[in-house]
C-alpha positions as CSV (number, residue, x, y, z in Angstrom):
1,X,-28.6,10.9,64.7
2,X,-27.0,8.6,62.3
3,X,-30.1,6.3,60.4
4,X,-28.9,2.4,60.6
5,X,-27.5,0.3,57.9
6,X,-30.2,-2.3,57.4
7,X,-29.4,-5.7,55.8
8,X,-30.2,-5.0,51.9
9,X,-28.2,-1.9,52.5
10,X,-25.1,-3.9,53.6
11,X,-25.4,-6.7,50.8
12,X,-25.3,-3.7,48.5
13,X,-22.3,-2.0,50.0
14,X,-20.7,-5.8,50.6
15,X,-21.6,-6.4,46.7
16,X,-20.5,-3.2,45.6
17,X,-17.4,-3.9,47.2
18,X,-16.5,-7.1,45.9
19,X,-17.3,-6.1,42.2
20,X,-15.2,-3.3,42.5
21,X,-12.5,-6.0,43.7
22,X,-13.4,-8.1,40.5
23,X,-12.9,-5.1,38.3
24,X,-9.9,-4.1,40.1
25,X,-8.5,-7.5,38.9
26,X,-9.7,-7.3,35.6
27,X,-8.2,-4.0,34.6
28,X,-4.7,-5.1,36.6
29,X,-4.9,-8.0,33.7
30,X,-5.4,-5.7,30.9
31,X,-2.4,-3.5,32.5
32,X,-4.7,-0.2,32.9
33,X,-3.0,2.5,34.6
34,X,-4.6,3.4,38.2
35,X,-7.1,5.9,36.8
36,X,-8.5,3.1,34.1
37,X,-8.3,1.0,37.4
38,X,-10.6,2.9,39.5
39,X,-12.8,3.7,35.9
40,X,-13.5,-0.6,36.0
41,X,-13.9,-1.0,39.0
42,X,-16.4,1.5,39.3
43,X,-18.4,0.3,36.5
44,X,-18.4,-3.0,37.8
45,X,-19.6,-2.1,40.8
46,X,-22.1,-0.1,40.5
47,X,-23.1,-0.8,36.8
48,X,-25.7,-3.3,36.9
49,X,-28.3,-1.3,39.9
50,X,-27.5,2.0,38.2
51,X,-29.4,0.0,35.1
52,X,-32.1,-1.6,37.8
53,X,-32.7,1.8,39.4
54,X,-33.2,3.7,35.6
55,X,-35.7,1.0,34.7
56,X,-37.2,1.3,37.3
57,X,-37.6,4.9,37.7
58,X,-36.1,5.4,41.0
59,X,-34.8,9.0,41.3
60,X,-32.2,9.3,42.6
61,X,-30.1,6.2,41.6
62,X,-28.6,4.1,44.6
63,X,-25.0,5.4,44.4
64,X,-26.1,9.4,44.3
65,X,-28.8,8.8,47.2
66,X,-26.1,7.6,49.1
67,X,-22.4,8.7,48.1
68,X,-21.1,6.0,50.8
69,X,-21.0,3.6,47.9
70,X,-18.8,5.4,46.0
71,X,-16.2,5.5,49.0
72,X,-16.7,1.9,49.2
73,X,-15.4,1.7,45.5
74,X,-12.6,3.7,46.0
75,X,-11.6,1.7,49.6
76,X,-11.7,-1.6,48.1
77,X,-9.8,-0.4,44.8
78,X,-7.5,0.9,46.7
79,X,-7.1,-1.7,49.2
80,X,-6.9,-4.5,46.4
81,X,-3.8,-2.0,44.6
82,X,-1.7,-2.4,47.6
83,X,-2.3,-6.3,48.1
84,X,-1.6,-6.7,44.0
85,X,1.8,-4.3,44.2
86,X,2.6,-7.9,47.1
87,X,1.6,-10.5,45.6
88,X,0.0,-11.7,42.5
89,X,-3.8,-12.9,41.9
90,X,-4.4,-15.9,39.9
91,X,-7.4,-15.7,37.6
92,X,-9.9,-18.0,39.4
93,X,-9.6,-14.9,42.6
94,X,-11.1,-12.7,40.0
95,X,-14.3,-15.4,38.9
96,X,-14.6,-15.8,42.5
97,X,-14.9,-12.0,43.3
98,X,-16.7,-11.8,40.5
99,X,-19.4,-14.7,42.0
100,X,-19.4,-13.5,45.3
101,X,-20.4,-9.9,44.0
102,X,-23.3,-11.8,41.3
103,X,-24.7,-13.4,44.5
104,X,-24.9,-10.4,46.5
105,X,-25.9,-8.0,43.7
106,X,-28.9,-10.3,42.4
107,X,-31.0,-11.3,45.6
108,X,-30.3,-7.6,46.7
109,X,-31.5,-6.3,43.6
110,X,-34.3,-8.9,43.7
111,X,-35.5,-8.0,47.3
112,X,-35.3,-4.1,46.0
113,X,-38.1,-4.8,43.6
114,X,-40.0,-6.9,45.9
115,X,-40.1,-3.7,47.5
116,X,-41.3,-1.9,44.8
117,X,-44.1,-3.8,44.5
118,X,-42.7,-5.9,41.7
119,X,-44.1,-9.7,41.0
120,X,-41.7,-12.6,40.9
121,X,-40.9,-12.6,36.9
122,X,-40.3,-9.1,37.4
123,X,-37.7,-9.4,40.5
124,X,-36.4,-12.5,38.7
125,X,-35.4,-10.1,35.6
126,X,-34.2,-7.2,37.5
127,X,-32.3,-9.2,40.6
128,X,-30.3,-10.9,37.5
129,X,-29.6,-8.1,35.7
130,X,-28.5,-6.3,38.9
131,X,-25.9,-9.2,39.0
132,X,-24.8,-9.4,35.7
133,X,-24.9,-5.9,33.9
134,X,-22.2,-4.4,36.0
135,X,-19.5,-7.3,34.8
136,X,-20.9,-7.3,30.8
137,X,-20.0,-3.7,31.3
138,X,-16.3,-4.1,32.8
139,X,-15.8,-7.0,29.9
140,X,-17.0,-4.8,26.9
141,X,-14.8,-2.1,28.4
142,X,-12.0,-4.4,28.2
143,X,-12.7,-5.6,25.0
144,X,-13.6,-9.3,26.6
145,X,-16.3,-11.4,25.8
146,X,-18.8,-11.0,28.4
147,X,-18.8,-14.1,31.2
148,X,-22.6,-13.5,30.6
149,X,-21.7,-14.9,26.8
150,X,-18.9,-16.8,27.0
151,X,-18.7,-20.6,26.1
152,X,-21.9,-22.0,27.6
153,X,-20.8,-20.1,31.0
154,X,-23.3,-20.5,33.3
155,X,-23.5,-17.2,34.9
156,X,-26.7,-15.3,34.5
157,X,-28.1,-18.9,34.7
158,X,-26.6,-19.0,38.4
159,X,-28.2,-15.7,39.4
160,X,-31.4,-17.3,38.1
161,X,-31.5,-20.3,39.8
162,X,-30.7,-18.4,43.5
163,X,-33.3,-15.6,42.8
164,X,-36.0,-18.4,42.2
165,X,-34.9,-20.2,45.5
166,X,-35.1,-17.3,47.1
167,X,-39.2,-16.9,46.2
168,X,-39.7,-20.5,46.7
169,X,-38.6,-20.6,49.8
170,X,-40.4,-17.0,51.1
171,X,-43.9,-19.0,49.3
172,X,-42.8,-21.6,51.4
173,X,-42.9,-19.9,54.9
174,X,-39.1,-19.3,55.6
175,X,-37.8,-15.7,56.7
176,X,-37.3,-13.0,54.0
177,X,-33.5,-12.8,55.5
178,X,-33.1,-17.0,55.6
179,X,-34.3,-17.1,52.1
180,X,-31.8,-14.5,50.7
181,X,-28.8,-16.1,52.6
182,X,-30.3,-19.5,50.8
183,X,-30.5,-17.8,47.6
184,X,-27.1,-16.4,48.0
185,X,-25.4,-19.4,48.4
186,X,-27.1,-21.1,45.9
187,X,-25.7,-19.1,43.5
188,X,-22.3,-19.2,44.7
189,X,-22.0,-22.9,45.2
190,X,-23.4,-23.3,41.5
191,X,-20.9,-21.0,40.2
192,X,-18.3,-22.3,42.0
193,X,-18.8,-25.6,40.1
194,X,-18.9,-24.3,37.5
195,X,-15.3,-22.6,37.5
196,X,-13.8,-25.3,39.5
197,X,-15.4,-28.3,37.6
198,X,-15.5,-26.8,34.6
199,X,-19.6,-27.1,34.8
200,X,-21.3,-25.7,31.4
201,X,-24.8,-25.2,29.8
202,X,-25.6,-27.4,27.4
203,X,-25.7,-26.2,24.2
204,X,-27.6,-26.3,21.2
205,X,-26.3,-28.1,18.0
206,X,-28.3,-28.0,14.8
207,X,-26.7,-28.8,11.3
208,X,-24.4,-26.9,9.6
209,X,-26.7,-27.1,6.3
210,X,-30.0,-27.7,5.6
211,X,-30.5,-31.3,3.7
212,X,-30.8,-30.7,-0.7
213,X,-33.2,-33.1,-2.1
């Protein structure tokens, strides 16, 4: 009998599959040939929860415990190949692939160590880096300055913000499942602003020298 796919699983195959989208985009920029392709979008996609699941010590890592995620990968890079060879993808579809798959990847890896047993700094930590690591990964291998980095981005800053919702509102008395899709689209709409309105952090100035008596 075939086990069910329960929700985290499917925000992890939906998130695995819009990464790999993102990366597919990425390395179609950078004018990779299809094997670099499928290389990016792989580490995109699976990137940041094969770092959660090795700090976390759970054996074997997401992708290997369930090979269906690797299929996904190669569907979607596929899949996004054929639609590029039509028609071409502006830049902002990439940073909205790319926030679509840091919304799904951070309250998914945030729910996974609730599971463990984790407290809410802890699931804070690892739900962000589930969202982030995968696309500082595709940008180093691209020789790019990570989104996580670059120019007062507010990125990891996003997944933040949802994750924290997402515990609020579970204190708070709302369903496990409401409070993820509220966490979810926290994330999105706030990065959404910030690549459509230009939104950044604010940054820190201090002097270029120290004052000489």
């Amino acid at each position: 009998m075939d086990i069910p796919i329960t929700a985290l699983q499917l925000m992890d195959y939906l998130g695995v599959a819009v990464f790999a989208v993102s990366g597919v985009l990425a390395a179609g920029r950078k004018h990779l040939d299809w094997f670099g392709v499928l290389v990016i979008a792989t580490v995109t996609a699976i990137g940041g929860g094969t770092l959660r699941d090795l700090l976390m010590d759970r054996n074997p890592v997401f992708w290997m415990a369930d090979t269906g995620y690797l299929w996904t990968i190669l569907a979607a890079t596929l899949l996004t190949l054929l639609l590029v060879r039509f028609r071409e993808i502006p830049l902002r579809a990439l940073l909205a692939a790319d926030a679509l798959g840091l919304a799904l990847f951070a309250i998914s890896g945030a729910r996974i160590a609730e599971a463990a047993g984790s407290g809410g700094i802890i699931a804070v930590i690892l739900g962000t880096m589930t969202g982030v690591a995968g696309g500082v990964f595709r940008d180093i291998l691209l020789a790019e300055i990570p989104l996580l980095l670059r120019n007062r981005e507010i990125y990891a800053t996003a997944a933040i913000a949802g994750i924290v919702l997402y515990l609020l509102l579970q204190d708070g008395g709302f369903e496990r499942a409401t409070a993820a899709y509220a966490g979810m689209a926290a994330i999105v709409l706030i990065r959404f602003a910030a690549i459509f309105m230009d939104l950044r952090v604010p940054a820190l100035k201090l002097g270029d020298s120290e004052k000489r008596d």
